[in-house]
C-alpha positions in Angstrom: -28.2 -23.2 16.3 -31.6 -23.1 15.4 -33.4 -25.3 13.2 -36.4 -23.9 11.6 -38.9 -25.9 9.7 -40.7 -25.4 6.3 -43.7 -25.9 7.9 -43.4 -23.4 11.3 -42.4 -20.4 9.8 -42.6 -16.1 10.9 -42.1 -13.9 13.1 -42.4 -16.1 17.1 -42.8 -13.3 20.3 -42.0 -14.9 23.8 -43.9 -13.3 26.7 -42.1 -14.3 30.6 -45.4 -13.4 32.2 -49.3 -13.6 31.5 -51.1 -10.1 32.2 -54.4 -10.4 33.4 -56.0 -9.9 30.3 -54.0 -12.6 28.2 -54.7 -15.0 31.1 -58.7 -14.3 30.6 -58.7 -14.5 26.8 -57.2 -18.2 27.5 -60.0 -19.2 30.2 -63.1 -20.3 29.2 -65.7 -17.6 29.2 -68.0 -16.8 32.4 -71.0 -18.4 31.5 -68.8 -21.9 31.0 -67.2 -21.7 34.4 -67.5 -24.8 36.6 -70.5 -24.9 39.0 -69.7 -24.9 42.5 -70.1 -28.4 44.0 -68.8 -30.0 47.5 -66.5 -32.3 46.8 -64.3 -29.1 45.8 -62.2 -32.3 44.4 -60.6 -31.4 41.6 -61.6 -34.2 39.8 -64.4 -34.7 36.6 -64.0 -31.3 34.9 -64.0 -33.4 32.0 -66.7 -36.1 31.4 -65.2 -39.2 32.4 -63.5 -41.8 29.9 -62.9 -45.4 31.0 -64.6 -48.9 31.1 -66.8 -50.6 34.0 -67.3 -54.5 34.3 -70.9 -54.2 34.1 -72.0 -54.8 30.7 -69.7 -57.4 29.7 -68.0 -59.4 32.9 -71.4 -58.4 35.1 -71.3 -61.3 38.2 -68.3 -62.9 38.2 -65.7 -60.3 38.3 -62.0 -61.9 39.4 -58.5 -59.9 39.3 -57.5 -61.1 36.5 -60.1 -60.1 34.5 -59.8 -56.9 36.0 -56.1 -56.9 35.1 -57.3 -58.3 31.6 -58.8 -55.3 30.4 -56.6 -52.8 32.1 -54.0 -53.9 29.6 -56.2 -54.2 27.0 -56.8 -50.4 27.6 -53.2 -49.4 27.6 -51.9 -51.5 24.7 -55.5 -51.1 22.5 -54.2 -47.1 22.3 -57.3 -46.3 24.2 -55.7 -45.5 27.3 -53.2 -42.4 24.8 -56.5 -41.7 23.4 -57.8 -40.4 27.4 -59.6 -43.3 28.7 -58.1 -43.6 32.1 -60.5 -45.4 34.5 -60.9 -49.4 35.2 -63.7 -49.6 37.3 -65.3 -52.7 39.2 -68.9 -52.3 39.5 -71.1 -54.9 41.8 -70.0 -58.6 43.3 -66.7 -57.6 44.5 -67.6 -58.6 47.9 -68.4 -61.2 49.9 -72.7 -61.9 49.6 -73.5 -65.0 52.4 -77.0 -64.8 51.8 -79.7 -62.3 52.1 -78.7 -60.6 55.2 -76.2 -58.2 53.5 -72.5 -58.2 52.6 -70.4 -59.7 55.1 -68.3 -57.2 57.1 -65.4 -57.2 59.0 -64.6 -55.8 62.7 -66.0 -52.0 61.5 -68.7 -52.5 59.7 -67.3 -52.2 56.0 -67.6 -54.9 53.7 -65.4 -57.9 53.2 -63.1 -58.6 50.2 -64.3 -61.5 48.4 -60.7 -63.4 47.5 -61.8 -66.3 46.1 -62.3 -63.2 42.9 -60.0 -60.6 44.7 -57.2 -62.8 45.9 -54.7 -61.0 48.4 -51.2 -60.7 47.1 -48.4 -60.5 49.9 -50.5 -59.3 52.5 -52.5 -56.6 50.4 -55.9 -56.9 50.2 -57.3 -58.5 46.7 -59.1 -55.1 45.1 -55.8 -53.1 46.4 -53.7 -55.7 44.5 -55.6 -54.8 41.1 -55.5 -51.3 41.8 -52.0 -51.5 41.9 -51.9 -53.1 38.6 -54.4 -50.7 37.1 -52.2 -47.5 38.4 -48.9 -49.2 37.0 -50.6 -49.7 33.1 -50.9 -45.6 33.7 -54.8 -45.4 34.7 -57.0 -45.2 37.4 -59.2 -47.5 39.4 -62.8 -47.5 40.3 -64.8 -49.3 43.0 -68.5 -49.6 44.0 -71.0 -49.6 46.9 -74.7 -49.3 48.2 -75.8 -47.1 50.6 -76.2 -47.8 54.0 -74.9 -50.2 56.7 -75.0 -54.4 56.4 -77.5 -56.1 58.5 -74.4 -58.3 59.2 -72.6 -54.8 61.1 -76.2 -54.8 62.8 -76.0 -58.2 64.6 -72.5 -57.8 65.1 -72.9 -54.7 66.4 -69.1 -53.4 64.9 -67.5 -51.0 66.2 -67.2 -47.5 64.2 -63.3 -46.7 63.5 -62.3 -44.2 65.6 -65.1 -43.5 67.8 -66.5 -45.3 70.7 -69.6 -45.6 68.6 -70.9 -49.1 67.6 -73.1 -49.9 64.6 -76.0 -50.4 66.4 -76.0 -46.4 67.6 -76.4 -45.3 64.0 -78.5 -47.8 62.4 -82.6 -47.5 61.6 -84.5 -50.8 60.3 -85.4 -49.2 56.8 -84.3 -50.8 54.2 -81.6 -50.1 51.8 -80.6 -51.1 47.6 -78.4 -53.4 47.0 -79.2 -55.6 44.5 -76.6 -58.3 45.2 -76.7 -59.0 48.5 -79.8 -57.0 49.8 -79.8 -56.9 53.8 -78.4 -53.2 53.8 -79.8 -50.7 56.4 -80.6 -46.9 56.5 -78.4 -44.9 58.1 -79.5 -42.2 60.9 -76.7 -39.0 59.9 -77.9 -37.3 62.7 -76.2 -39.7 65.1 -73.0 -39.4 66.6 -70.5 -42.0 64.8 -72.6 -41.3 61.6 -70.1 -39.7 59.5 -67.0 -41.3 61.0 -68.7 -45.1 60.0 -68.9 -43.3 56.2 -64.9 -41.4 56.6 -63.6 -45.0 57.5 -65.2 -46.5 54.7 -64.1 -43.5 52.1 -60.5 -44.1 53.6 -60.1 -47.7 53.8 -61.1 -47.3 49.8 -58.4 -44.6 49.5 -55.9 -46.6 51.4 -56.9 -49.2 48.3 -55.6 -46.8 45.5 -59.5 -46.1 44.8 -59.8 -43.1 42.3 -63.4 -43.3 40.9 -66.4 -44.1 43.9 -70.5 -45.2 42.3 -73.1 -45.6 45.0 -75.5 -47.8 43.3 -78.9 -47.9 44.0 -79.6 -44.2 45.4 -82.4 -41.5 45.1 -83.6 -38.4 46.0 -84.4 -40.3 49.8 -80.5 -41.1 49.9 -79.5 -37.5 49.7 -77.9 -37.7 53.4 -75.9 -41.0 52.2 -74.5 -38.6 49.0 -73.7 -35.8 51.2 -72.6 -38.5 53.7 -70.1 -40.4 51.0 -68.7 -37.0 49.4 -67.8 -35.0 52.4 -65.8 -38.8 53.5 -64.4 -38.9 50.2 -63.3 -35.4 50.2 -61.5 -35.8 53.8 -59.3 -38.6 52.7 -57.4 -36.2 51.0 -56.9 -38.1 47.5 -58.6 -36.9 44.7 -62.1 -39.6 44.2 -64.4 -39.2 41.5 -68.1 -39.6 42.7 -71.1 -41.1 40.5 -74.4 -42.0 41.2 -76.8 -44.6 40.2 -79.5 -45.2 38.8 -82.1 -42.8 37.8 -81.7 -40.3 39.6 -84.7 -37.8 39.5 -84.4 -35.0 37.3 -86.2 -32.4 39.9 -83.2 -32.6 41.8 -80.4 -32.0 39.2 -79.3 -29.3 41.2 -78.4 -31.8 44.6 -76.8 -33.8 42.1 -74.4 -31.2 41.2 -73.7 -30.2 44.3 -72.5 -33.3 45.4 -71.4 -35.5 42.8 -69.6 -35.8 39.6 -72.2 -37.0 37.4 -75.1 -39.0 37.7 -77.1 -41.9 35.7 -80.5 -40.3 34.4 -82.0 -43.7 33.8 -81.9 -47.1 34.2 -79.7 -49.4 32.5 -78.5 -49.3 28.6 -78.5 -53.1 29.0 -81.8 -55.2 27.4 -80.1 -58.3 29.8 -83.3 -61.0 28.4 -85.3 -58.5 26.6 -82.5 -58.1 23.8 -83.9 -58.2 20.4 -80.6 -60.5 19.7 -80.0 -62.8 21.9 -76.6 -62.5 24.2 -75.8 -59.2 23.0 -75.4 -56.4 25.3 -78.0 -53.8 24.2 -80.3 -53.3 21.7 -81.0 -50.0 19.6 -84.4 -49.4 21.4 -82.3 -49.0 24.8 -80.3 -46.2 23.1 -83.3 -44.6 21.2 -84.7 -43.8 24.8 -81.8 -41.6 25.2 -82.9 -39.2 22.9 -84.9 -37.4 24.9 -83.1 -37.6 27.7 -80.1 -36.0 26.4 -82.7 -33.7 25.2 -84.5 -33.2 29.1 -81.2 -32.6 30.9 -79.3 -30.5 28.8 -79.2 -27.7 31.3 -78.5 -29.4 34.1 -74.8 -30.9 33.0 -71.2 -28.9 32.9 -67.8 -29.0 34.0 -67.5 -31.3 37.0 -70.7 -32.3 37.7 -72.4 -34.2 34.5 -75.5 -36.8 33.0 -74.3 -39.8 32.2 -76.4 -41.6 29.9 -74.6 -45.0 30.9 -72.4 -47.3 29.3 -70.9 -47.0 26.0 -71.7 -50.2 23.9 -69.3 -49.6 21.2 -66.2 -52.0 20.2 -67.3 -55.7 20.0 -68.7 -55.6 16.2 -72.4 -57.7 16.4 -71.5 -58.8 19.9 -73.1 -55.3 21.0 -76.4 -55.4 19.6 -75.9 -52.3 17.8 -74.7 -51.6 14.1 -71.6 -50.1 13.3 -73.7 -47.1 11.9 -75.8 -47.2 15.8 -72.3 -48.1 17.4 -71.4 -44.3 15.8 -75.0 -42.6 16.9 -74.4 -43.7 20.6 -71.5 -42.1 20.6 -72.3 -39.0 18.8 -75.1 -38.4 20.9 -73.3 -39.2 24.4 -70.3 -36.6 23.0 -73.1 -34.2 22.1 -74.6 -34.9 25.6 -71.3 -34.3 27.3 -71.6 -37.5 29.1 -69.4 -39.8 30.6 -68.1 -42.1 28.1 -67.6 -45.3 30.1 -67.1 -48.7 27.7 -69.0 -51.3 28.5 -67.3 -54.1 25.7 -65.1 -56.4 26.0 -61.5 -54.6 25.8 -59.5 -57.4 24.9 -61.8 -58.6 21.8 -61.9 -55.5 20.1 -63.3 -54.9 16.5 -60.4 -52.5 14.5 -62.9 -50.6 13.2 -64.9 -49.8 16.2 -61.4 -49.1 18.0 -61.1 -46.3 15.5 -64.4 -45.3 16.5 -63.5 -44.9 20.2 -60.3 -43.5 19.2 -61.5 -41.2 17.0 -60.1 -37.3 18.1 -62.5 -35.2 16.8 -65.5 -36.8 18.4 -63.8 -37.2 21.8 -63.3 -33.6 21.9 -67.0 -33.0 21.4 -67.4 -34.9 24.5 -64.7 -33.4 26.4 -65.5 -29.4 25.5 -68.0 -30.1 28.3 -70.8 -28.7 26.9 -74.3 -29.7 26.7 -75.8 -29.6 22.9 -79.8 -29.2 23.3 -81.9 -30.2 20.8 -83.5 -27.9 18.1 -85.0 -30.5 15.6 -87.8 -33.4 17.3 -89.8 -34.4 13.8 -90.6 -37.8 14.2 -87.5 -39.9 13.3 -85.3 -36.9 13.0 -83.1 -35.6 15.5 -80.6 -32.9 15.8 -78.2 -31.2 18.3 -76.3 -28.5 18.0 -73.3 -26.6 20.6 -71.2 -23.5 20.0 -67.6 -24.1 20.9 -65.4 -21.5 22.8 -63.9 -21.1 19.4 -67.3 -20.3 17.6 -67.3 -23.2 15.9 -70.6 -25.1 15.9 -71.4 -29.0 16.4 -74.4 -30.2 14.8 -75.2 -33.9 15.0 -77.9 -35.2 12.7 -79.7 -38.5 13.7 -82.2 -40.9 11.9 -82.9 -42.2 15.2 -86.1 -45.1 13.5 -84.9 -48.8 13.5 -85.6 -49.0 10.0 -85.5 -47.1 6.8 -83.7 -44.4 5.8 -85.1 -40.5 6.3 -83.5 -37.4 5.3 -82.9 -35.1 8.3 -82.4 -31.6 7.5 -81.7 -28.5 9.8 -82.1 -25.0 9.2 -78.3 -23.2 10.2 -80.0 -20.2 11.9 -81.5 -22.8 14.4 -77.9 -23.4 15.2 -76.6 -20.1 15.8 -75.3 -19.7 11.7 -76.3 -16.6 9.8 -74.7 -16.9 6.3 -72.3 -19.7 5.3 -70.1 -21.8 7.4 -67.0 -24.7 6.2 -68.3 -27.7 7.7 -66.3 -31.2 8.4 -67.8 -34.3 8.8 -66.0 -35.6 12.5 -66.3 -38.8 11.9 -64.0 -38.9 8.3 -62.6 -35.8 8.9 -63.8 -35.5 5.1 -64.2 -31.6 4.0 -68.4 -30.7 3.3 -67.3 -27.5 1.7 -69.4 -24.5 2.7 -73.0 -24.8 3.8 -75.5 -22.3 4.5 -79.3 -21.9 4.5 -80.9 -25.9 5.4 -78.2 -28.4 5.9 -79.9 -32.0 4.8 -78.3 -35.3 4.6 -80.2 -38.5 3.6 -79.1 -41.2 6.9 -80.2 -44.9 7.2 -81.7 -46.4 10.0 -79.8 -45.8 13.7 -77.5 -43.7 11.6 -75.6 -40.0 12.2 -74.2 -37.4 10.6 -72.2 -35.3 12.9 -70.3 -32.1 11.6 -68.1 -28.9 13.0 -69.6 -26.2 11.4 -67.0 -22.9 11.1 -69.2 -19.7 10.4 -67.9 -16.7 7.9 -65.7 -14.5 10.3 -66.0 -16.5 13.0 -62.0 -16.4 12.2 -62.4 -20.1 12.7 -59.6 -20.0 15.8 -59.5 -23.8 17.3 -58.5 -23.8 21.4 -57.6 -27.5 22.8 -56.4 -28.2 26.0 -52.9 -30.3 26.1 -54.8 -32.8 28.6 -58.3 -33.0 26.2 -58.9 -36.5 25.4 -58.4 -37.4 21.8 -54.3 -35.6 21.8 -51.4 -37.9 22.9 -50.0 -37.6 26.2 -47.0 -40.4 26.1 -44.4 -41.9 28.0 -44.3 -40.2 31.1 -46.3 -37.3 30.4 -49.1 -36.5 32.7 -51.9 -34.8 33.5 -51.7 -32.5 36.7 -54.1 -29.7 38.6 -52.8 -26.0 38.0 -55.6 -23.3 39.3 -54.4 -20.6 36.9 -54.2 -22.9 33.7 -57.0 -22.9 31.1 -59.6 -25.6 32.0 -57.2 -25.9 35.9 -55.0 -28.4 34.6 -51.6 -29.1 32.4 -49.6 -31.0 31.3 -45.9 -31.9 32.4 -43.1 -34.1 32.5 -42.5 -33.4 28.5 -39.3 -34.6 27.2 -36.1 -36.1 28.9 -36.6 -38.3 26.6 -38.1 -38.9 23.1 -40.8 -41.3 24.1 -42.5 -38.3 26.5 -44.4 -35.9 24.2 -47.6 -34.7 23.8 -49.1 -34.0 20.1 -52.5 -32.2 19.5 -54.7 -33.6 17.8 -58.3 -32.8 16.2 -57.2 -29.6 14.7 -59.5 -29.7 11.3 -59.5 -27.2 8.5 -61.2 -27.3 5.4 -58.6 -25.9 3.0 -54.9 -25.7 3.5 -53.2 -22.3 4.8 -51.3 -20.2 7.4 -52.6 -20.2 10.8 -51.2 -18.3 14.4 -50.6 -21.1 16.5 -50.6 -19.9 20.4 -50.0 -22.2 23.3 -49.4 -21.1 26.9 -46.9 -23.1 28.5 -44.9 -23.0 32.3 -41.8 -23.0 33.3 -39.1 -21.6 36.1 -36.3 -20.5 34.1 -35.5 -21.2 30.5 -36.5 -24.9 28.9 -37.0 -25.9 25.1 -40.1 -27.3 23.4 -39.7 -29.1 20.0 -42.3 -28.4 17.8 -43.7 -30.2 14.9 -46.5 -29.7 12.5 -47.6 -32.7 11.0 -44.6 -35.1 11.5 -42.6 -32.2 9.6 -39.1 -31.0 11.1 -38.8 -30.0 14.3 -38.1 -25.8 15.2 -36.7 -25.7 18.8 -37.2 -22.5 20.7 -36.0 -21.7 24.0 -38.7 -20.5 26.5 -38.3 -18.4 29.7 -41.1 -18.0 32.4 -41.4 -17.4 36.0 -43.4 -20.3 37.4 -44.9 -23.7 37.2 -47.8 -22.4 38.6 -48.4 -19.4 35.7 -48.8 -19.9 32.6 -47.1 -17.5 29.5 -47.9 -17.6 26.1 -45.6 -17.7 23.2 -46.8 -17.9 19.3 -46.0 -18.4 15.7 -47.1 -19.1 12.4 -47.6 -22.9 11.1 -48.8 -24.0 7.7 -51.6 -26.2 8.2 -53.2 -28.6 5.8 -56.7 -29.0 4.4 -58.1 -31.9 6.8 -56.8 -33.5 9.8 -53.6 -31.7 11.5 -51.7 -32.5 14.0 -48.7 -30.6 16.1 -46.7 -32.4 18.5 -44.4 -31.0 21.6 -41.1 -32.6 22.8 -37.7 -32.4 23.5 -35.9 -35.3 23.0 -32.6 -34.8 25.6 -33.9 -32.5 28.0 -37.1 -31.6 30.3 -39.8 -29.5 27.9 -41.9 -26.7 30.0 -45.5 -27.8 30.9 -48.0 -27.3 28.3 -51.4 -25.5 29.1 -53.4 -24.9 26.4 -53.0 -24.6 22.0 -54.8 -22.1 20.2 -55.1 -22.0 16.1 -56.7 -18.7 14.7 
């Protein structure tokens, strides 16, 4: 029998296969498509959400601080929220001196286990990989480019080859800020590429999912292309950034080879902070401005600028207000940039938590779209995107240390003729209907960042099940699928009322009936449970043809004026895979 719910009500049509032109109007349009890059890995179609030991455990990194915050991440909510990566950034190895990392028998550097203890014969950093991937997430690792002098003198052997170190080294030096003593690399020697494929697979054979090459520039291009094709050829889907600085001139090398790619130097004031042992200061973040600003048109799905880390969590400890906490991470969202946490994830401030938690913004970041700017007066700031849904994002900034400014915008710089509902993202408060020159009076470091629905836009709202900012619980999980709506899904719904995913981040500004439309997959017949706002559940049975093809199936759902959520599941039995949601 089947139970239908006050709140999902009318008439529901079921479609077994997607016609060509249901399966565009799902896609993102042309102009949004990925850019073509390398790696051709899959990975980073979404800027990446996660946490590095930089800012906060910086030298002395050990397992179980590693492990520390990994759980942290999971039990904090951040990890249901989309954060996924733990990454260990510099000192993981063994330094001797100045005469670079030591190395073992081919040329790769050495564990250090006094931090990175081995556990039953597996090597220390694999050890906390495996403790990473069991909390659910993914784990990152970093390197220089280049070839230790210690390889040199020993004159390893290259994996594989009857190459030797010495055959592919030149005498120039390379970054590394730790240890130094790292060489140049000659790629147009035999053994070249092979030294750089047994490095990539060594890191695979670790459980490494997320790879940053510190220290490179436009002179280390070959070590890029070097490190991407290797990571590529390990067959395991790695996620490549670069550091630091990169030159903007070459954004287009960047993109071809990497998934994003640090524009400056670091967010961290280390002795220059304006409060003592605090991470950052608000002058580091101000010089972002322009950046975000400058390399707009260079960013987009799988290749993006990354602004560095995200100081937002630890309350004073951060150097940043609550209200400057909020503009980082507007303007990072705005920017489409990586969002990887630099704060301690085991001290967390509940506030802030909301902050990083906080839906609505998170799927700013993740629409993967760059905002540019279309106010620079003085302390005022504004940025502005147009959403596949026509919905607009307009963040306002006073971006001056002190004193409050009002920062207005006129609409038709953002694209609005006439009025629009607006919602304020960060209280998912309504702001009515605006039109004309939107103004807001913000204090210093402060933000006002809105979704701004134009009149006949129809206001439809599209979210992908795997955005960051919906639930995906239990065993639910994120998977590749070339003909789903932003190429992936999500599956492993149901069997079980713990494994669900609910939508989140769908805002209206007054309370009516909406045509919900999700595409979902499935090889036969399965059931989703569907419910609007915690309300009863309607179960529908759902017939398609494939995992790997999506079909669309819709109905009408009463939606309240504010926040809404709808959540998927089936409680006894496997779900179908969910694609993508739609609310018009």
């Amino acid at each position: 029998m089947r139970r239908r719910s006050r709140a999902i009500t009318g008439i529901r049509t079921w479609t077994a296969a997607v016609g060509l032109a249901v399966v565009a109007a799902l896609l993102p349009p042309v102009g949004a498509a990925a850019p073509a890059h390398a790696e051709a890995n899959g990975v980073g179609l979404t800027p990446a959400l996660g946490w590095s030991s930089w800012s906060f455990v910086r030298k002395d990194p050990t397992a179980a601080k590693i492990d520390a915050q990994a759980d942290a991440m999971k039990a904090s909510g951040l990890a249901a929220a989309g954060f996924q990566y733990v990454n260990v950034d510099d000192f993981w190895y063994q330094c001797p001196g100045s005469q670079g990392p030591n190395v073992d028998a081919n040329g790769r550097w050495v564990t250090d286990a006094t931090k990175f203890p081995a556990s039953g014969g597996t090597n220390g950093i694999q050890a906390v990989a495996d403790h990473v991937h069991a909390d659910g997430l993914q784990f990152g690792l970093y390197v220089t480019p280049g070839v230790s002098q210690q390889a040199v003198a020993q004159n390893s052997a290259i994996l594989g080859t009857s190459y030797h170190v010495k055959d592919i080294a030149t005498t120039t030096a390379e970054k590394n800020y730790n240890c130094k003593g790292m060489v140049g690399i000659d790629y147009t020697k035999p053994g070249a590429q092979a030294f750089i494929d047994s490095w990539a697979d060594e890191f695979a054979s670790w459980g490494v999912d997320y790879v940053k090459i510190d220290g490179v520039g436009t002179s280390d291009v070959p070590d890029i292309q070097a490190w991407s094709k290797a990571l590529v050829q390990t067959g395991r889907p790695i996620h490549l950034e670069l550091s630091n600085n990169l030159a903007i001139g070459s954004a287009a090398t960047w993109k071809q080879y990497a998934n994003g790619w640090r524009t400056s130097g670091d967010i961290e004031c280390y002795s220059s902070c304006s409060t003592a042992g605090t991470l950052t200061d608000w002058s580091h973040v101000q010089s972002r401005f322009g950046q975000v600003a400058s390399w707009q048109p260079d960013g987009g799905p799988g290749a993006f600028n990354d602004y560095d880390s995200l100081e937002v969590g630890n309350g004073s400890a951060t150097g940043l207000t609550d209200a400057e906490q909020q503009s980082q991470m507007s303007l990072w969202a705005l920017g489409a940039s990586p969002l990887i946490l630099g704060t301690d994830l085991t001290a967390l401030n509940q506030t802030e938590l909301g902050y990083l938690k906080n839906g609505r913004v998170l799927a700013v970041d993740q629409d993967a779209i760059d905002a540019p700017r279309i106010v620079n007066n003085g302390n005022q700031q504004v940025y502005s995107k147009k959403e596949k849904d026509g919905s607009v994002i307009i963040g306002l900034f006073n971006d001056g240390g002190t004193g409050s400014t009002t920062v207005s915008v006129p609409l038709s710089a953002a694209g609005i003729s006439g009025g629009a509902s607006a919602t304020d993202l960060w209280s998912g408060a309504s702001l009515g209907t605006i039109s004309g020159t939107y103004s807001v009076t913000l204090g210093p470091g402060a933000v006002k960042l809105i979704k701004a629905v134009p009149a006949g836009s129809g206001g439809s709202v599209t979210i992908e099940a795997e955005a960051a900012g919906n639930t995906i619980a239990g065993a639910a999980r994120v998977s590749a699928c070339a003909a789903c709506s932003g190429g992936h899904k999500v599956g492993y719904i149901g069997n079980g009322a713990a494994n669900y995913v609910t939508i989140n981040g769908i805002t209206e500004p007054t309370a009516g009936s909406h045509t919900l439309t999700f595409a979902y997959l499935v090889s036969g017949t399965r059931s989703f449970s569907i419910s609007v706002n915690g309300g009863p559940d309607i179960v529908e049975q759902l017939t398609g043809t494939s995992f790997a093809t999506p079909a669309t199936a819709s109905m009408t759902v009463q939606l309240t004026a504010g926040s809404n959520t709808i959540k998927f599941h089936n409680d006894t039995a496997y779900a179908p895979d969910l694609d993508v949601v739609t609310v018009s």
